[in-house]
C-alpha positions in Angstrom: 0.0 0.0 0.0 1.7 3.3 -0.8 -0.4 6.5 -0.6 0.8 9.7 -2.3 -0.4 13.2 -1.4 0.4 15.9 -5.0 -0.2 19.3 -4.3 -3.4 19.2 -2.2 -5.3 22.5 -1.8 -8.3 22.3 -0.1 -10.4 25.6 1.4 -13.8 25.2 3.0 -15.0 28.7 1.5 -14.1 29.6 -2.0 -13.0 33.0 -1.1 -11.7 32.2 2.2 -7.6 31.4 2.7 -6.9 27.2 2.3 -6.7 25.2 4.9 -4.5 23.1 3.3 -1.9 24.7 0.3 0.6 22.5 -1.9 0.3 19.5 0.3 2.8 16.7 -1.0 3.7 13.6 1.1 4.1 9.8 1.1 2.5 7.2 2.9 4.0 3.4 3.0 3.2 0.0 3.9 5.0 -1.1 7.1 5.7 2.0 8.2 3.9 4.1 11.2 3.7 8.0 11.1 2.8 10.4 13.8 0.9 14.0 12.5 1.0 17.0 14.9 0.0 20.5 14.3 -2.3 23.0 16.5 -5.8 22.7 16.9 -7.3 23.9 13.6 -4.6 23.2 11.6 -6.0 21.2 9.0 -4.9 17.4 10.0 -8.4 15.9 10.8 -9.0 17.6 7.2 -6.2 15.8 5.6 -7.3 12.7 6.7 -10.4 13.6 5.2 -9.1 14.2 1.8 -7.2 10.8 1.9 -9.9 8.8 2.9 -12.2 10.8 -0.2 -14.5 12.7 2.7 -13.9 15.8 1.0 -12.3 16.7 -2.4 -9.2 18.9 -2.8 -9.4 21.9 -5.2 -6.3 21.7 -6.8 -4.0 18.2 -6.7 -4.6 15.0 -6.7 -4.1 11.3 -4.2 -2.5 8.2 -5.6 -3.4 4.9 -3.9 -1.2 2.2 -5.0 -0.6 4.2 -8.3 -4.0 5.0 -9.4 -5.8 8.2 -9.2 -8.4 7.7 -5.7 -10.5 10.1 -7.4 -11.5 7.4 -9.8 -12.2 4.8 -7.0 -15.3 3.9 -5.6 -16.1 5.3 -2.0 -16.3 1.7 -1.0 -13.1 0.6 -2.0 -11.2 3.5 -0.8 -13.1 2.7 2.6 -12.1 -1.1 2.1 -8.1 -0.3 1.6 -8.1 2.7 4.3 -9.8 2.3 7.8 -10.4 5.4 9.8 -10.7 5.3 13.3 -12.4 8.4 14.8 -11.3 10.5 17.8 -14.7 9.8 19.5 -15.8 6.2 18.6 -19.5 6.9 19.4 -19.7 8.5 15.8 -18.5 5.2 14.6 -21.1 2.9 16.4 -24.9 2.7 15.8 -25.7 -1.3 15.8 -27.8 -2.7 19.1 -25.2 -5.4 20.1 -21.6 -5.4 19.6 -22.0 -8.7 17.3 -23.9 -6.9 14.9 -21.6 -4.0 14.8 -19.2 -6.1 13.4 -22.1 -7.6 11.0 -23.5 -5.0 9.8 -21.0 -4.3 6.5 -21.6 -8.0 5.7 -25.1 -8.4 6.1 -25.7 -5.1 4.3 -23.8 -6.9 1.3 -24.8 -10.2 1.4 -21.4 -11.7 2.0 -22.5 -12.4 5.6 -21.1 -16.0 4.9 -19.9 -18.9 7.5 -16.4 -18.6 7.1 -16.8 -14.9 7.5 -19.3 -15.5 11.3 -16.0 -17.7 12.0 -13.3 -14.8 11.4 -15.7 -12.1 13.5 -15.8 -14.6 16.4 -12.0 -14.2 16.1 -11.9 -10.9 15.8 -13.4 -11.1 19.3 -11.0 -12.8 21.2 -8.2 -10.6 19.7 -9.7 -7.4 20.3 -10.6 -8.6 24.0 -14.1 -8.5 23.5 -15.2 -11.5 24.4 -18.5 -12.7 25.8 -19.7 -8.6 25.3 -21.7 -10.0 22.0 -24.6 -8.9 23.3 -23.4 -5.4 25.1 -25.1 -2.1 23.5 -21.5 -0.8 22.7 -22.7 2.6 23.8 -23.0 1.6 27.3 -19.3 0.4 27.3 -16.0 1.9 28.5 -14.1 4.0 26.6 -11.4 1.7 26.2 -14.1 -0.9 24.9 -15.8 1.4 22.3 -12.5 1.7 21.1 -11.4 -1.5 20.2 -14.9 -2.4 18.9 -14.2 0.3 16.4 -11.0 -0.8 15.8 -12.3 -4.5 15.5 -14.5 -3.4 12.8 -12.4 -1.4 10.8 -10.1 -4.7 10.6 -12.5 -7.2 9.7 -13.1 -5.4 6.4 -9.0 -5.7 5.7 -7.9 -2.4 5.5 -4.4 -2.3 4.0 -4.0 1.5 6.0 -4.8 3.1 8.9 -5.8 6.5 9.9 -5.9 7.1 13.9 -7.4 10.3 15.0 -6.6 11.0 18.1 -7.2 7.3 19.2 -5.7 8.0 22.9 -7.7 10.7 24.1 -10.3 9.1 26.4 -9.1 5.4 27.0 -7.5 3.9 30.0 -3.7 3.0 30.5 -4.7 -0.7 29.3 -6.0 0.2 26.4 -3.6 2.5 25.5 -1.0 -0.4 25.7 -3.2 -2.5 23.6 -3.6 0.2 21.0 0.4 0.8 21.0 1.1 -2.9 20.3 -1.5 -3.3 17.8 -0.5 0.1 15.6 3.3 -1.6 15.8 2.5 -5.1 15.1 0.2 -3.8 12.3 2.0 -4.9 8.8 0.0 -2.2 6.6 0.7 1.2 7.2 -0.5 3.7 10.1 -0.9 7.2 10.2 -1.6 8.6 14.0 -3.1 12.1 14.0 -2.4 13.0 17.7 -0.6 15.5 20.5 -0.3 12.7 22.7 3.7 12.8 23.0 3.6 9.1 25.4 1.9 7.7 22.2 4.5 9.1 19.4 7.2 7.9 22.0 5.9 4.1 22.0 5.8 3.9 18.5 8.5 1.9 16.4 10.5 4.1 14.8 7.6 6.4 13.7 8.0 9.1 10.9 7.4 12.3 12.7 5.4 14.9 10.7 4.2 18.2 11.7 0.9 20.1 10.0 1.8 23.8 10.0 1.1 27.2 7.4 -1.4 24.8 5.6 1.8 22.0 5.0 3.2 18.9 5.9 6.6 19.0 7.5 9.2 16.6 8.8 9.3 17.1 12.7 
C-alpha cells in the first residue's frame, strides 16, 4: 500500500484562505507515522481528503498508483480504515456482534467462514463474551477496540488514527500501541499525545503547520 499526497489544496470557502496549500507527502506499507499540528490546523481535514471525505481543489491522491479520485467510495473505505477520535460516531448497531455484522449483512457476504473470522476478531480485540453489550453503554477503552475491531474485519491495508488516545485507560492505550506496531499495513496517527509518538517503532514524525506537511 503506498499512498501519495500531490499538491493538495483544499479551502472550505471559496474566497476564504486554504486550509490546506501545496500539500505533498508519502505514505508506506510497514511504516507508522505520527501528525502533529495545533488545533485547527487542517490534519483531521487531511485525513479527510485521503480517505475521499472531502475533495481537494487543486492536486490530486494516488493509492497504489491509481488516481483515488477514480475509485469507488467503497473501495477507498475497504483499503483505508479510519478510526475516529470519539468512537461513538462510529457505532450505531444494538449489540456489539452486529456492529461487526452489519458491513456484511448489508452486502450479502454475511457467509460462514466470515461468522467464524468475527468470532475471532473477538478474542483478539478482548471482546469476548460482550456479543450482546449495547456498545454505547461500554467503556471507553471498549468502544474503542470495537471500532478498531471493525475497521479490521473489512481488511484495511492503511490506517488513519485520530486522536485514538484521548479518552481510554492506560490498558488500552498499551493494547492500542502494540497493535498500531505489530500492524503490517501502514499507520498514520493524528495526535498530540507525546507518550503515544514515544511508543511507537521508529515512527516518521510529521508536523501540519502554514497549511503544509513537515518533517518534525
Amino acid at each position: 500500500m503506498k499512498i501519495e499526497l500531490n499538491n493538495l489544496t483544499f479551502s472550505y470557502k471559496k474566497r476564504s484562505a486554504p486550509v490546506l496549500e501545496g500539500v505533498g507527502a508519502v505514505f508506506e506499507q510497514g511504516k507508522r507515522y505520527a501528525l502533529t499540528g495545533r488545533n485547527g490546523s487542517g490534519k483531521t481535514t487531511l485525513a479527510n481528503l485521503i480517505l475521499g471525505l472531502l475533495k481537494p481543489q487543486n492536486g490530486n491522491i494516488l493509492i497504489n498508483g491509481e488516481d483515488a479520485a477514480k475509485m469507488s467510495a467503497a473501495l477507498r473505505a475497504k483499503k483505508i480504515g479510519y478510526l475516529f477520535q470519539n468512537p461513538d460516531l462510529q457505532l450505531f448497531a444494538p449489540t456489539v456482534m452486529e456492529e461487526l455484522a452489519f458491513p456484511f449483512e448489508l452486502t450479502g457476504t454475511l457467509t460462514e467462514e466470515k461468522q467464524d473470522e468475527l468470532q475471532r476478531m473477538l478474542t483478539i480485540f478482548h471482546l469476548n463474551g460482550m456479543e450482546e453489550r449495547f456498545p454505547l453503554t461500554m467503556s471507553g477503552g471498549e468502544k474503542q477496540r470495537l471500532a478498531l475491531a471493525t475497521v479490521m474485519s473489512r481488511h484495511a491495508e492503511f490506517l488513519i488514527l485520530d486522536e485514538p488516545t484521548s479518552a481510554i485507560d492506560r490498558e488500552c492505550r498499551s493494547f492500542l500501541t502494540n497493535f498500531i506496531n505489530g500492524f503490517a499495513g501502514g499507520a498514520l496517527v493524528i495526535t498530540h499525545d507525546e507518550e503515544l509518538i514515544a511508543s511507537l517503532d521508529s515512527p516518521h514524525l510529521l508536523k501540519l503547520e502554514g497549511g503544509r506537511v513537515h518533517e518534525a
